[in-house]
mmJSON file of the N, C-alpha and C atoms, coordinates in Angstrom:
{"data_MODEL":{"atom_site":{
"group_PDB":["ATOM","ATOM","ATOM","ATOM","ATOM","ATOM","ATOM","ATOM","ATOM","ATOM","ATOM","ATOM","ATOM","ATOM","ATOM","ATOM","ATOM","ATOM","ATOM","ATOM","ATOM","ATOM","ATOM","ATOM","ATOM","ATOM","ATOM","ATOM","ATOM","ATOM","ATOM","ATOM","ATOM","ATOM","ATOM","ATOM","ATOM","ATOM","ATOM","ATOM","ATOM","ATOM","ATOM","ATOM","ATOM","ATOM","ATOM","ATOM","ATOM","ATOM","ATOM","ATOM","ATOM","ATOM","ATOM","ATOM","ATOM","ATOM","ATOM","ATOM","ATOM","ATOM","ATOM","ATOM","ATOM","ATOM","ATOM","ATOM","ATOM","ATOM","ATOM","ATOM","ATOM","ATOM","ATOM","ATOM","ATOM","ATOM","ATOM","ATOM","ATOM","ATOM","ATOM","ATOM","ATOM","ATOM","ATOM","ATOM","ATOM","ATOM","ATOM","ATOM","ATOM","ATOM","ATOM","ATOM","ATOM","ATOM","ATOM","ATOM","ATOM","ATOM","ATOM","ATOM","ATOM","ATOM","ATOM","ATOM","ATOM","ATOM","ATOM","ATOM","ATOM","ATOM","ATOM","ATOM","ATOM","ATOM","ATOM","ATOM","ATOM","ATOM","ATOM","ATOM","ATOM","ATOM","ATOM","ATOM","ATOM","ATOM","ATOM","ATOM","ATOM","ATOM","ATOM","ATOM","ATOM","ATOM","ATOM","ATOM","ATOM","ATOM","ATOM","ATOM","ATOM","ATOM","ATOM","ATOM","ATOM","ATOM","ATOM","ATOM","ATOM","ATOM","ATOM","ATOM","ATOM","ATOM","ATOM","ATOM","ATOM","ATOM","ATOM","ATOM","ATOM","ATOM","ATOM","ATOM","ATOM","ATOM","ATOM","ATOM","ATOM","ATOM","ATOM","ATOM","ATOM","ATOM","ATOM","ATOM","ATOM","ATOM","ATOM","ATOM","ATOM","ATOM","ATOM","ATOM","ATOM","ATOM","ATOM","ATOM","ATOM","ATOM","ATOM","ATOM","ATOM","ATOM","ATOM","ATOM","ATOM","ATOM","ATOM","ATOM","ATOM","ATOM","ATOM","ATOM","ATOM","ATOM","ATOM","ATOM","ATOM","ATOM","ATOM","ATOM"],
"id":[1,2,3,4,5,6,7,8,9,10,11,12,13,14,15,16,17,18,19,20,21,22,23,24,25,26,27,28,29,30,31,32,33,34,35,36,37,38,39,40,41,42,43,44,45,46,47,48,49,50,51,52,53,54,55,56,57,58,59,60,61,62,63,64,65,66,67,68,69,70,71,72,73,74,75,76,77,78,79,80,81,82,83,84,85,86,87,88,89,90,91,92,93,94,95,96,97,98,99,100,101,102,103,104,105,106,107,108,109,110,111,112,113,114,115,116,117,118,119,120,121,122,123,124,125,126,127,128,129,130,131,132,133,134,135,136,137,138,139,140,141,142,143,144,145,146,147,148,149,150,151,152,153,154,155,156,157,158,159,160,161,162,163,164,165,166,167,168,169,170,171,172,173,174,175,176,177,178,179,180,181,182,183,184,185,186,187,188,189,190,191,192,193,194,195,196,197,198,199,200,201,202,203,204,205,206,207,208,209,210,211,212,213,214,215,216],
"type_symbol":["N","C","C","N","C","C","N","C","C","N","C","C","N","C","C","N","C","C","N","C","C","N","C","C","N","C","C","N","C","C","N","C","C","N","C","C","N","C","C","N","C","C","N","C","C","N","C","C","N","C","C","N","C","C","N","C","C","N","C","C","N","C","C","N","C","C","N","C","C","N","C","C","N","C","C","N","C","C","N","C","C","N","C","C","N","C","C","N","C","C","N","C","C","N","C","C","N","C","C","N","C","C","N","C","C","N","C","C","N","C","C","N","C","C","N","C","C","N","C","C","N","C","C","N","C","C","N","C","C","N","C","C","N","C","C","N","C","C","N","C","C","N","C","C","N","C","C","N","C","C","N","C","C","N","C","C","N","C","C","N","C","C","N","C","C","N","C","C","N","C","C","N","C","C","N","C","C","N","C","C","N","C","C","N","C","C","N","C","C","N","C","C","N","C","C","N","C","C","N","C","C","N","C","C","N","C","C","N","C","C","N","C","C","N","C","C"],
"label_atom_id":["N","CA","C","N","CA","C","N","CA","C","N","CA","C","N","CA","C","N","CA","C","N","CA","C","N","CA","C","N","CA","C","N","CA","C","N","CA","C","N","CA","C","N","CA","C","N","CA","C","N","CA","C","N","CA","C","N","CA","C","N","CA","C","N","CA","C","N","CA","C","N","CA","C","N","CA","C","N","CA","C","N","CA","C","N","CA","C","N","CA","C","N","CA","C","N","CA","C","N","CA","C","N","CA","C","N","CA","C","N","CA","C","N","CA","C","N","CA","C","N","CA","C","N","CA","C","N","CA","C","N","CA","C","N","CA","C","N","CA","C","N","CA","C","N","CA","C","N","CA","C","N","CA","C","N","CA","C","N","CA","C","N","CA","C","N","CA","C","N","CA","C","N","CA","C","N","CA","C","N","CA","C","N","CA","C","N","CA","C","N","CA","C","N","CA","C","N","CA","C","N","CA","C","N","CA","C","N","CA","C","N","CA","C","N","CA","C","N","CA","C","N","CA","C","N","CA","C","N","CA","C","N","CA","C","N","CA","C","N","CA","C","N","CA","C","N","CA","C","N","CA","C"],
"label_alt_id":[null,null,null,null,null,null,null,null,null,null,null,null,null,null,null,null,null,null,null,null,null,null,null,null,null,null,null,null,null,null,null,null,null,null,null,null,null,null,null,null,null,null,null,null,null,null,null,null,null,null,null,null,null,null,null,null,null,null,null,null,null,null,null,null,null,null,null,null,null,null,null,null,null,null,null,null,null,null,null,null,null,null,null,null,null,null,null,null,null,null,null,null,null,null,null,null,null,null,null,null,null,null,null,null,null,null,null,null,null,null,null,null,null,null,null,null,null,null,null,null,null,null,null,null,null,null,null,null,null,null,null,null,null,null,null,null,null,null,null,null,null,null,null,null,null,null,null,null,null,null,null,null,null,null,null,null,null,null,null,null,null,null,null,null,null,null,null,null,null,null,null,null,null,null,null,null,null,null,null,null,null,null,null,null,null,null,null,null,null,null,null,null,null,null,null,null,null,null,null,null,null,null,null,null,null,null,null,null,null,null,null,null,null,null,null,null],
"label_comp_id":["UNK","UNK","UNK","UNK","UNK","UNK","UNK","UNK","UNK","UNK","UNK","UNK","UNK","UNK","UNK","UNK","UNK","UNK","UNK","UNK","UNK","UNK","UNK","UNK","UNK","UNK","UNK","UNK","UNK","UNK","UNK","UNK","UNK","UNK","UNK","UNK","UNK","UNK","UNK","UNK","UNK","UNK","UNK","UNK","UNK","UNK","UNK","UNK","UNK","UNK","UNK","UNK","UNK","UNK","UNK","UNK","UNK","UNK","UNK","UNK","UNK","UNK","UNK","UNK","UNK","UNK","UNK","UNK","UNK","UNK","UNK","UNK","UNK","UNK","UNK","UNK","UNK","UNK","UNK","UNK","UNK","UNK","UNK","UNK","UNK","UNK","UNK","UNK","UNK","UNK","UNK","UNK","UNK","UNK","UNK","UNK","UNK","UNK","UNK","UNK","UNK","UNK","UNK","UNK","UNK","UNK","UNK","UNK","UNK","UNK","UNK","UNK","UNK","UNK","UNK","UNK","UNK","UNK","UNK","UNK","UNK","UNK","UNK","UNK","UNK","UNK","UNK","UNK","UNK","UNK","UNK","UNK","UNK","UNK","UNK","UNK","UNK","UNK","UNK","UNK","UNK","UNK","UNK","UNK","UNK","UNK","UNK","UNK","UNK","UNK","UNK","UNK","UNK","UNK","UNK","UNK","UNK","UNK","UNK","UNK","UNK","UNK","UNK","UNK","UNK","UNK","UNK","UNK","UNK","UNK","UNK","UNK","UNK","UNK","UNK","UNK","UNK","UNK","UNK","UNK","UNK","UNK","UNK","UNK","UNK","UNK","UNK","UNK","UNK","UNK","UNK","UNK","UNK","UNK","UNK","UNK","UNK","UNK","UNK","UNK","UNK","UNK","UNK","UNK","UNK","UNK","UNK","UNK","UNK","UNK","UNK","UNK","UNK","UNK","UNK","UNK"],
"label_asym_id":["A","A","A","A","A","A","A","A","A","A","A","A","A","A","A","A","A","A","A","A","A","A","A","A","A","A","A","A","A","A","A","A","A","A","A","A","A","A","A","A","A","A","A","A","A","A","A","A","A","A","A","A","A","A","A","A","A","A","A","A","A","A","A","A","A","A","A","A","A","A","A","A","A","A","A","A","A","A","A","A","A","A","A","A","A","A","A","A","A","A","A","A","A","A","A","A","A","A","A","A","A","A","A","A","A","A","A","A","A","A","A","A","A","A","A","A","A","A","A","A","A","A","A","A","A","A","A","A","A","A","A","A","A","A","A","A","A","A","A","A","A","A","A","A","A","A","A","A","A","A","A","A","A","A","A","A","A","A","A","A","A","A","A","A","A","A","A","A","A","A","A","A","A","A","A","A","A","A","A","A","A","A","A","A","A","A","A","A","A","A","A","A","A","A","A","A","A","A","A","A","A","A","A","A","A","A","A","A","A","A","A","A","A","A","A","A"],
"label_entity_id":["1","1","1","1","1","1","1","1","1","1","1","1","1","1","1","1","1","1","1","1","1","1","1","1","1","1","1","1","1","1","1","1","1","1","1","1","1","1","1","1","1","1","1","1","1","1","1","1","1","1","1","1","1","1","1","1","1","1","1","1","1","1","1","1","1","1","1","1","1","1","1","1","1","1","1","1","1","1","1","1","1","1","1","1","1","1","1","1","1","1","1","1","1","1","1","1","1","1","1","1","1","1","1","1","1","1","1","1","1","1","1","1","1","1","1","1","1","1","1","1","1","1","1","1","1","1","1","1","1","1","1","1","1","1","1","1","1","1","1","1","1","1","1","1","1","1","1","1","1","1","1","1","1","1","1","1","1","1","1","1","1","1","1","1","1","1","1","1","1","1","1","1","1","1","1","1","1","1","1","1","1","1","1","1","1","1","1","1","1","1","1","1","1","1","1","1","1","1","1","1","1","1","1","1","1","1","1","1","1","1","1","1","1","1","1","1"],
"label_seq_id":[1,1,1,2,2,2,3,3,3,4,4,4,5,5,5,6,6,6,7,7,7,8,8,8,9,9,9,10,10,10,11,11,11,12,12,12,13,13,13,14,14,14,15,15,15,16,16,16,17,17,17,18,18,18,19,19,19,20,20,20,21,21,21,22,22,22,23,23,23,24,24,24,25,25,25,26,26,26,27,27,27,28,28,28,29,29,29,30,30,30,31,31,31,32,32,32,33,33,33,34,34,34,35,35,35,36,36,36,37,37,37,38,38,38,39,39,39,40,40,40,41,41,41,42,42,42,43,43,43,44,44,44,45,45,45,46,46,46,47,47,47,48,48,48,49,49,49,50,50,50,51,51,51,52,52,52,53,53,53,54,54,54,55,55,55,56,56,56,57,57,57,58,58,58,59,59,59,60,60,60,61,61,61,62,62,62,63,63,63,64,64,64,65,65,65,66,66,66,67,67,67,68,68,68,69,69,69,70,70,70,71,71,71,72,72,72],
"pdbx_PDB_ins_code":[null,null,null,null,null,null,null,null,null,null,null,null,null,null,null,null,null,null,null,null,null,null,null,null,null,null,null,null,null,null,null,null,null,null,null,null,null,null,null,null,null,null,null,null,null,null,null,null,null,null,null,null,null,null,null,null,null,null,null,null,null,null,null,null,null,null,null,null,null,null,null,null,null,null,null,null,null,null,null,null,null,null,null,null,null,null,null,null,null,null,null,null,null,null,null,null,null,null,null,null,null,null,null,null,null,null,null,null,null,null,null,null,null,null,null,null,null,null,null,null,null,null,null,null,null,null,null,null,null,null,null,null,null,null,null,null,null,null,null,null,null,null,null,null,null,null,null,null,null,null,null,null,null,null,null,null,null,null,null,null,null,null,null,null,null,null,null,null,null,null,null,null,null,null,null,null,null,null,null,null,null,null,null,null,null,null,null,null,null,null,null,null,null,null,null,null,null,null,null,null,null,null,null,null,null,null,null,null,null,null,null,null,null,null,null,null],
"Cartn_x":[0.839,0.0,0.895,0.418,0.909,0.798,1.697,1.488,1.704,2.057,1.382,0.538,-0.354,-1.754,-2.284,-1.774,-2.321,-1.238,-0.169,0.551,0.462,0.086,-0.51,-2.328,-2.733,-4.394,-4.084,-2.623,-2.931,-2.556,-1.451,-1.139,-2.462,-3.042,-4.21,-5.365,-4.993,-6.19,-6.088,-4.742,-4.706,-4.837,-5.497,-5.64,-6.95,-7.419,-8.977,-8.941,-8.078,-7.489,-7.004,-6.335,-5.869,-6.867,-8.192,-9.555,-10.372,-10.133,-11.43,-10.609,-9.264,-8.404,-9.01,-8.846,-8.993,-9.779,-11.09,-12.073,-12.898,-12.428,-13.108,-11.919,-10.931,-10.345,-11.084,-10.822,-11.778,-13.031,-14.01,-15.238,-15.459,-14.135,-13.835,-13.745,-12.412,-12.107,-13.66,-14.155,-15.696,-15.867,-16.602,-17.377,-16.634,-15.692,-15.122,-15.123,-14.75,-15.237,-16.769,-17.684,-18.971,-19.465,-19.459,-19.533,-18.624,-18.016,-16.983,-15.9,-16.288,-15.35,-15.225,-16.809,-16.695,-16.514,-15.49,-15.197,-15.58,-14.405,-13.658,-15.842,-16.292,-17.427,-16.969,-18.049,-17.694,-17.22,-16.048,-15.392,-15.202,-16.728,-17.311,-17.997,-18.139,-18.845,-20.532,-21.239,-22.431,-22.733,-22.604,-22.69,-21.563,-20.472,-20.218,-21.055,-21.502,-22.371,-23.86,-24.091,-25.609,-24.792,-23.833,-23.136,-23.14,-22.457,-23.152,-24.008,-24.961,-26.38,-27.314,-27.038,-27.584,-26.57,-25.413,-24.689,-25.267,-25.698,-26.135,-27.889,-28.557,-29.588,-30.938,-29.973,-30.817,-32.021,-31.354,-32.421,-32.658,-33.645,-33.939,-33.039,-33.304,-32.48,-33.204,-34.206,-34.772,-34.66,-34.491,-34.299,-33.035,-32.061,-30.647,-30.379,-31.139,-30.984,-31.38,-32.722,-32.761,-32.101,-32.009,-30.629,-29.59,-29.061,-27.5,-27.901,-28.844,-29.045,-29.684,-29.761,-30.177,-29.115,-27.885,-26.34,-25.589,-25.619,-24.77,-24.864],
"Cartn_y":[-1.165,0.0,1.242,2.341,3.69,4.259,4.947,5.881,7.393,7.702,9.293,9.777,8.863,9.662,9.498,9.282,9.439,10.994,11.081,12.201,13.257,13.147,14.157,14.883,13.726,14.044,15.111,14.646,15.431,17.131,17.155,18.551,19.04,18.556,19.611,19.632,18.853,18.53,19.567,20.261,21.646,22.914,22.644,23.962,24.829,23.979,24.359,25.046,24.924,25.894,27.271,27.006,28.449,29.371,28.645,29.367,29.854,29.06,29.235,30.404,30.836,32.019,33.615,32.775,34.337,34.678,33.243,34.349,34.921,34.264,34.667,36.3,36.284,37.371,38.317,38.329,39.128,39.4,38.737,39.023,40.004,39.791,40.639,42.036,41.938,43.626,44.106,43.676,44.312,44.996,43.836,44.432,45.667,45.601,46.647,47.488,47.583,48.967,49.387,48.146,48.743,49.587,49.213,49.718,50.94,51.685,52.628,52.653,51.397,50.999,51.979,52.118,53.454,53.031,52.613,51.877,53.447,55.05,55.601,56.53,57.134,57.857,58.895,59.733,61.718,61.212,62.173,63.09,64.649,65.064,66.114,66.051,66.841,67.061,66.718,66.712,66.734,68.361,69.571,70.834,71.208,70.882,71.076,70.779,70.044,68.939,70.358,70.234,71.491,72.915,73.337,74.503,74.641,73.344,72.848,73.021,72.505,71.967,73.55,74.638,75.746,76.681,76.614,77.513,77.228,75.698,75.437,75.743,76.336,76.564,75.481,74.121,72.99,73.231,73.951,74.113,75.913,75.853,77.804,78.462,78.864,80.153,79.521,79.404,78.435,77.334,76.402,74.987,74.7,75.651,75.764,76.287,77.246,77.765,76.85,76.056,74.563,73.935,73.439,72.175,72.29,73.955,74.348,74.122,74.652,74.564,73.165,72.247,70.757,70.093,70.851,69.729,70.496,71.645,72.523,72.197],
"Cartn_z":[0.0,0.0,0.0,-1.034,-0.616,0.522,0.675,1.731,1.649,0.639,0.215,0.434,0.172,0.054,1.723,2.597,3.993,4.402,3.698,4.054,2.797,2.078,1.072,1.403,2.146,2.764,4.373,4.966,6.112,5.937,4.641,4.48,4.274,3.088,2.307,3.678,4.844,5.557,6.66,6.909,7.432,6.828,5.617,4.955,5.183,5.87,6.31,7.277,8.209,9.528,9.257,7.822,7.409,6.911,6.038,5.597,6.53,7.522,8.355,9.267,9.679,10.582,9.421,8.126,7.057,6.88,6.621,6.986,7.701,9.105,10.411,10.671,10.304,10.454,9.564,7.859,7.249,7.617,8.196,8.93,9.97,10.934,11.663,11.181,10.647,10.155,9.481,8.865,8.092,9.154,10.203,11.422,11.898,12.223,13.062,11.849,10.358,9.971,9.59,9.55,9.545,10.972,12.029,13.519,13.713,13.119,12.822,14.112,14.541,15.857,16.935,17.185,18.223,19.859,20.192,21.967,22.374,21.984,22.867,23.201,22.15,22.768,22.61,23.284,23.316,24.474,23.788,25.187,25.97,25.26,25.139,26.737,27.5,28.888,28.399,29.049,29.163,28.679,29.564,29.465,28.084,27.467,26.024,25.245,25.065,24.15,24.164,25.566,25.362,24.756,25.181,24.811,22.717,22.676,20.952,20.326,21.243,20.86,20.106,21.791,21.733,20.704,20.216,18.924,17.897,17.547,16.272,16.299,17.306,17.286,17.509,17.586,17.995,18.895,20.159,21.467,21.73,22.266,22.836,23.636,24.137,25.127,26.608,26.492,27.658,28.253,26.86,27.166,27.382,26.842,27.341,29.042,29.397,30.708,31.866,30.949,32.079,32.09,31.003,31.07,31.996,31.652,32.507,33.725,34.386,35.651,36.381,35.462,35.597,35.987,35.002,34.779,36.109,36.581,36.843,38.868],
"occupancy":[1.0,1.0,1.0,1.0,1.0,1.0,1.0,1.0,1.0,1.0,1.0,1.0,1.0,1.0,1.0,1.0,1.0,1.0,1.0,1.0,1.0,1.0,1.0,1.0,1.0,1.0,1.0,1.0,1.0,1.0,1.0,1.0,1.0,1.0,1.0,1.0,1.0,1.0,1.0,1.0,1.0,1.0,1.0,1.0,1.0,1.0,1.0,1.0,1.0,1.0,1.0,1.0,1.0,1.0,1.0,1.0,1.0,1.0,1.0,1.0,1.0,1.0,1.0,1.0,1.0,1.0,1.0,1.0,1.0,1.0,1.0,1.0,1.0,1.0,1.0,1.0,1.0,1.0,1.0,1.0,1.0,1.0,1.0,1.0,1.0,1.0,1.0,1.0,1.0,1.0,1.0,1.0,1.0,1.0,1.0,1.0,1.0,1.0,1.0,1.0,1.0,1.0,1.0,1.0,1.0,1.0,1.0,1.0,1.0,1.0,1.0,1.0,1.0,1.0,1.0,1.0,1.0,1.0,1.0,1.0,1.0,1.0,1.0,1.0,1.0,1.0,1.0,1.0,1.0,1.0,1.0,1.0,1.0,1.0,1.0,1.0,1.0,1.0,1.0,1.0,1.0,1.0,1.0,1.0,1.0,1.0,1.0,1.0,1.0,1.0,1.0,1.0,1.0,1.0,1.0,1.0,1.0,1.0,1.0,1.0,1.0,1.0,1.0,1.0,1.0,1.0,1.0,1.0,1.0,1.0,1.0,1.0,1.0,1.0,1.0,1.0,1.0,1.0,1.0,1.0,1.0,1.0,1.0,1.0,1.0,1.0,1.0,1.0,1.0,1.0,1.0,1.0,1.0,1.0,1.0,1.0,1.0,1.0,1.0,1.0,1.0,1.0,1.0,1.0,1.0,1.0,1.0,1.0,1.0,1.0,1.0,1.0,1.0,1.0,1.0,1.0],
"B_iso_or_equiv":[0.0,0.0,0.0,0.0,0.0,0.0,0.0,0.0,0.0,0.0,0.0,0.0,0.0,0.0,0.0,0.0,0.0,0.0,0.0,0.0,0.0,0.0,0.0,0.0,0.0,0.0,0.0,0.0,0.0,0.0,0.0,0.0,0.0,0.0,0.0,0.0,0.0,0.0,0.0,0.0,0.0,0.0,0.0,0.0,0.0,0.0,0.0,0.0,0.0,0.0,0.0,0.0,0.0,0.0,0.0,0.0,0.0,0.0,0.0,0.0,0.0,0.0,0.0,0.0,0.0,0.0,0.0,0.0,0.0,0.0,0.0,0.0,0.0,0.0,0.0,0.0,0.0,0.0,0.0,0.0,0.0,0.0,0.0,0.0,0.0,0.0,0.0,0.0,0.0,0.0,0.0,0.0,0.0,0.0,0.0,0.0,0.0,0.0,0.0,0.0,0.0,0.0,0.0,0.0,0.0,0.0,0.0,0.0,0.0,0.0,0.0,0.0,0.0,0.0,0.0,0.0,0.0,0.0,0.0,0.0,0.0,0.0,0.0,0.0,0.0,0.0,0.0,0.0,0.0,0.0,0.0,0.0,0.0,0.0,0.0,0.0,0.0,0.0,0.0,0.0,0.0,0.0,0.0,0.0,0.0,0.0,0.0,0.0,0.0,0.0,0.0,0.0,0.0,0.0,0.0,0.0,0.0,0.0,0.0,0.0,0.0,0.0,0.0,0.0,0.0,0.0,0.0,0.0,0.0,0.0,0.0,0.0,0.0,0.0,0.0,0.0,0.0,0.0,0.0,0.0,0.0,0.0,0.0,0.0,0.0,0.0,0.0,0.0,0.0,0.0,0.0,0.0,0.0,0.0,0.0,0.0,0.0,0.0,0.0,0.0,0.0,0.0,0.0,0.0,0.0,0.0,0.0,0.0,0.0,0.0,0.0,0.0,0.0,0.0,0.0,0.0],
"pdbx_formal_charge":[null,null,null,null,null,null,null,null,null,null,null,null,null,null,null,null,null,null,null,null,null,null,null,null,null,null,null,null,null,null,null,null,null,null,null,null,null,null,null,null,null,null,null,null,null,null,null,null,null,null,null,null,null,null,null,null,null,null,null,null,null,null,null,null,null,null,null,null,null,null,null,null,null,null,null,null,null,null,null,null,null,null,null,null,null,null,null,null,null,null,null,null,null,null,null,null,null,null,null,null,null,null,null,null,null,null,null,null,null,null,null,null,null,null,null,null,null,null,null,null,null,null,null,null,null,null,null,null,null,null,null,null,null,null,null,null,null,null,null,null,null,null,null,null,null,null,null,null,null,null,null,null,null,null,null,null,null,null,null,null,null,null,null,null,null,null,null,null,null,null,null,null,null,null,null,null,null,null,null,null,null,null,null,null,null,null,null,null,null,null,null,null,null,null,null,null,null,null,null,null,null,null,null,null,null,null,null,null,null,null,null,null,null,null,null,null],
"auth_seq_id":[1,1,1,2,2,2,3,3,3,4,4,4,5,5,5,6,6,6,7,7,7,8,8,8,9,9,9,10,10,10,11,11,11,12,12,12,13,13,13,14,14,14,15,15,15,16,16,16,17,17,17,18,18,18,19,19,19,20,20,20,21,21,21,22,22,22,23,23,23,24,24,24,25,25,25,26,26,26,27,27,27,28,28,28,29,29,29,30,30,30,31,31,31,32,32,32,33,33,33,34,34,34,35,35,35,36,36,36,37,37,37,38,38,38,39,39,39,40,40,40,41,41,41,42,42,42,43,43,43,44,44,44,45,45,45,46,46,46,47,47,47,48,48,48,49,49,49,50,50,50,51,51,51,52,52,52,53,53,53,54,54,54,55,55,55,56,56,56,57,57,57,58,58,58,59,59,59,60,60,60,61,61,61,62,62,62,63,63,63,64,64,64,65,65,65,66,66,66,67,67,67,68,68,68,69,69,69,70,70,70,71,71,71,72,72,72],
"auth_comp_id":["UNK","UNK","UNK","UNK","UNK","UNK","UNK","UNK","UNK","UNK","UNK","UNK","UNK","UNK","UNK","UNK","UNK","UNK","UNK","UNK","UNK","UNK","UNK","UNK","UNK","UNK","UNK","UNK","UNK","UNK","UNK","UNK","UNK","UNK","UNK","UNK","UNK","UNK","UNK","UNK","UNK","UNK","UNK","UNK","UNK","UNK","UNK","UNK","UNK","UNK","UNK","UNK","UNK","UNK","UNK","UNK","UNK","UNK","UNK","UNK","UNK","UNK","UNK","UNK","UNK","UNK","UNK","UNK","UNK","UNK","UNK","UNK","UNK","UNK","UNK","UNK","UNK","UNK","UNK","UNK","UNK","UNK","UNK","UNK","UNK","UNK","UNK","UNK","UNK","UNK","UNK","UNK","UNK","UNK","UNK","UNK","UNK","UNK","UNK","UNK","UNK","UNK","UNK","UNK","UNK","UNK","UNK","UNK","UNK","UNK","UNK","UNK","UNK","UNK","UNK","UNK","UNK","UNK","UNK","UNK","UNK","UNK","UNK","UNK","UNK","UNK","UNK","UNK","UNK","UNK","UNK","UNK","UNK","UNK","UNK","UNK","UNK","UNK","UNK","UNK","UNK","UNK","UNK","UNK","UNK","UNK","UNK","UNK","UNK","UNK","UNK","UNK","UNK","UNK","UNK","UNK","UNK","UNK","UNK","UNK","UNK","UNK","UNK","UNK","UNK","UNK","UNK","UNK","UNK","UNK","UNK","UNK","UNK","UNK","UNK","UNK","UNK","UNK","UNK","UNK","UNK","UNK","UNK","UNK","UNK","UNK","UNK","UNK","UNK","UNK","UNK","UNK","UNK","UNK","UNK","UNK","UNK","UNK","UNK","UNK","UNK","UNK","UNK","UNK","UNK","UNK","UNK","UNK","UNK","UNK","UNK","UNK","UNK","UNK","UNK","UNK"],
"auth_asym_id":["A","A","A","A","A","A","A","A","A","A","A","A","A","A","A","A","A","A","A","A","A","A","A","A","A","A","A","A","A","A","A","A","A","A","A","A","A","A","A","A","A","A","A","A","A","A","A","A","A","A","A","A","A","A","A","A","A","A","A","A","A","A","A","A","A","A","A","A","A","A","A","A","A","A","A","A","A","A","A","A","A","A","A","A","A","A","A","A","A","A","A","A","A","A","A","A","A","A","A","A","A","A","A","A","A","A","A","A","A","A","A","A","A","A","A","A","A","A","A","A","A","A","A","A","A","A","A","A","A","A","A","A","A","A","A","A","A","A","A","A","A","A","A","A","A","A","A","A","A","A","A","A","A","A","A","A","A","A","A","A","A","A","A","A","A","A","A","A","A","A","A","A","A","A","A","A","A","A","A","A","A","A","A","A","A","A","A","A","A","A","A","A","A","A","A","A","A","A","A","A","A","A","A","A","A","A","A","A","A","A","A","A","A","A","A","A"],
"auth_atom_id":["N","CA","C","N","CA","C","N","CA","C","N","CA","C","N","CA","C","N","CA","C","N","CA","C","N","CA","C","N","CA","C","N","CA","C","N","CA","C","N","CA","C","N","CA","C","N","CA","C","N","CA","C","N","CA","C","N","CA","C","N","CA","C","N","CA","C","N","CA","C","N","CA","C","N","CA","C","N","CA","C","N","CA","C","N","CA","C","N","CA","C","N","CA","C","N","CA","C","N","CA","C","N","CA","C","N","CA","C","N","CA","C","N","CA","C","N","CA","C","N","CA","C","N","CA","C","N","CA","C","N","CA","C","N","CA","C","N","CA","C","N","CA","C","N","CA","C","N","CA","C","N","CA","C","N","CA","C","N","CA","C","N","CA","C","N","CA","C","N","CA","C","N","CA","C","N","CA","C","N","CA","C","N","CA","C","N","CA","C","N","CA","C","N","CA","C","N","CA","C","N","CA","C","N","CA","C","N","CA","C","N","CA","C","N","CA","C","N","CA","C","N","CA","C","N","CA","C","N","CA","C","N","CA","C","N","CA","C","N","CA","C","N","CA","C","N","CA","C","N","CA","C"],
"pdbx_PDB_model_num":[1,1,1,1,1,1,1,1,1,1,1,1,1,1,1,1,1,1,1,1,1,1,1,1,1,1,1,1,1,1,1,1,1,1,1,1,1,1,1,1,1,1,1,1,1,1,1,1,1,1,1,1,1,1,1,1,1,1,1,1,1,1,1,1,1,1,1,1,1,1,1,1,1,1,1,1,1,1,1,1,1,1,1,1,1,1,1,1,1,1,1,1,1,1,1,1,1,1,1,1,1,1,1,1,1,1,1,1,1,1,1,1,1,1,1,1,1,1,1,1,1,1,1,1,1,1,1,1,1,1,1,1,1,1,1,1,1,1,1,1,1,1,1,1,1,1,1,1,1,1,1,1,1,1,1,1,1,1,1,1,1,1,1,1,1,1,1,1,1,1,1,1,1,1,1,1,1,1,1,1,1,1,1,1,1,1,1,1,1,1,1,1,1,1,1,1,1,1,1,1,1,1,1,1,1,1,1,1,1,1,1,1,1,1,1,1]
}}}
């Protein structure tokens, strides 16, 4: 009997280990750039963020004066 082909079956028979690392790795990287990989967050205060909010005209002169004095 040959015996190649039990040592020619075990190389090609780790190649599946290498497909399955690339494309569980490639899967990965997607995710992390579809999710825009946001861990870190604002690092904007609570009261910046309203200070924002009220320049761009989002909120009133009121709803800003509550807020401040909500956060403050």
């Amino acid at each position: 009997m040959n015996n190649w082909t039990w040592h020619i079956w075990g190389i090609h028979g780790l190649w599946w280990i290498f497909w399955v690392i690339l494309i569980v790795g490639a899967a990965w990287l997607i995710y992390l750039k579809s999710t825009g990989n946001n861990t870190g967050g604002s690092k904007d205060s609570p009261l910046e963020i309203l200070k924002k909010r009220y320049a761009k005209g989002e909120i009133s002169k009121e709803e800003y004066e509550e807020t401040k004095k909500t956060l403050s």
